[in-house]
N, C-alpha and C positions, 0 to 999 in steps of 0.2 A: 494771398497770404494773410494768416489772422495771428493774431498773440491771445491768448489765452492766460490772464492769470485770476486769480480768488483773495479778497481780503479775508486773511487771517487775525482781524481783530480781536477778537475772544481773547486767543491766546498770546496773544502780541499784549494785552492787558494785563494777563493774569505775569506772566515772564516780568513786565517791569515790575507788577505787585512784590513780587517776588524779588527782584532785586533790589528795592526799596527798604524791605523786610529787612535783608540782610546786613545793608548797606548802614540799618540803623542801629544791628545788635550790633554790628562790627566799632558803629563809631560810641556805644553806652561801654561797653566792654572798655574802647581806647582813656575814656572819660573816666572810668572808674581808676584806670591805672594812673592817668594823671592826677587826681584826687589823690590817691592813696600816694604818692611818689608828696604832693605836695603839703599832706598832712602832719600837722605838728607832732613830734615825736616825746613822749616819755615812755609808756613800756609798750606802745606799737600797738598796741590794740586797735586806737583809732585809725592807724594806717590799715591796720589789718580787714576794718570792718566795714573797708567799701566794697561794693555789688554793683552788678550791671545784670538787668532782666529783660528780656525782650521771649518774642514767640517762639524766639528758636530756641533757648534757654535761658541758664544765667549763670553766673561767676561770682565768685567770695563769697561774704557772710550775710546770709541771707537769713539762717538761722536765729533766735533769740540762745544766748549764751550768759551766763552769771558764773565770774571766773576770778582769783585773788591773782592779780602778777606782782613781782617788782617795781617800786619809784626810782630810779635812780635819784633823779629830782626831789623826791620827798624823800629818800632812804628809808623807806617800811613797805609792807604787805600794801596795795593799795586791792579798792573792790573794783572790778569794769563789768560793766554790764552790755548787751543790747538786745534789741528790740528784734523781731522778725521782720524783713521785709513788707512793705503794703504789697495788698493786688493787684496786678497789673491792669486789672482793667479794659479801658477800651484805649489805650495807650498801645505805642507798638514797640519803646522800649523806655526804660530809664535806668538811670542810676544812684547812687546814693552812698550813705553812709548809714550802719544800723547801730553803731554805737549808741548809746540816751544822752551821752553829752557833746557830740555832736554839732551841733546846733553853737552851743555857746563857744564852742573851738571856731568854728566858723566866726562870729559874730566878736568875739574878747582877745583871741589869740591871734590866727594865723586864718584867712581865707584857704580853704582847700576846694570846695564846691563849687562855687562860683567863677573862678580859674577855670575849673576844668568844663564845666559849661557854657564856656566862653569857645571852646577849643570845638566844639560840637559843628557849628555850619560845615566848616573849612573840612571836618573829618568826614563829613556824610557826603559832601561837595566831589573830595578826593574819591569813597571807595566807590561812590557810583560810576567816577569815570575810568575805573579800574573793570568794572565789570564787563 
């Protein structure tokens, strides 16, 4: 009596490539919505203008936009602007914020990015062993 079997590495490779892929738009996407949930709010734009990009797509404002909303906080027209997304690259996802002020929200007001980058191991940890 004999046993017979064949290593299917190739594709035993490419399968986890592939759920890695996912596993990582899954957790840029989770990260974008934690950003934006923790974004400091006057007329939403900033919450509005988090993204998450990876090879399988992307989510939110990816576009560059130049728009007048409401302050409540200032009580006038205010200007928001942003930026278009960077390339992806040789990166397999990220996320962000494309507002231009951005940056100084994070840094003067209220961390939003850095929170939600924090939440990343633990999310990529989770969908892989989901898969």
């Amino acid at each position: 009596m004999s046993m017979v079997f064949s290593w299917h590495g190739k594709a035993l490779l490419e399968q986890i490539r592939e759920n890695v892929k996912e596993a990582m738009h899954g957790a840029a996407v989770d990260a974008a919505k934690v950003a934006s949930d923790g974004a400091a709010v006057d007329t939403g734009f900033l919450r509005g203008s988090t993204y998450a990009i990876s090879k399988l797509g992307s989510t939110g404002l990816t576009q560059g936009v130049d728009t007048r909303l409401w302050s409540p906080k200032q009580k006038r027209m205010v200007r928001r602007r942003s930026v278009a997304a960077p390339p992806l690259g040789d990166a397999d996802a990220m996320f962000g914020s494309s507002a231009i002020y951005a940056i100084f929200a994070e840094v003067k007001t209220k961390p939003f990015l850095y929170p939600a980058a924090e939440t990343l191991p633990d999310a990529i940890k989770a969908r892989l062993k989901a898969l």
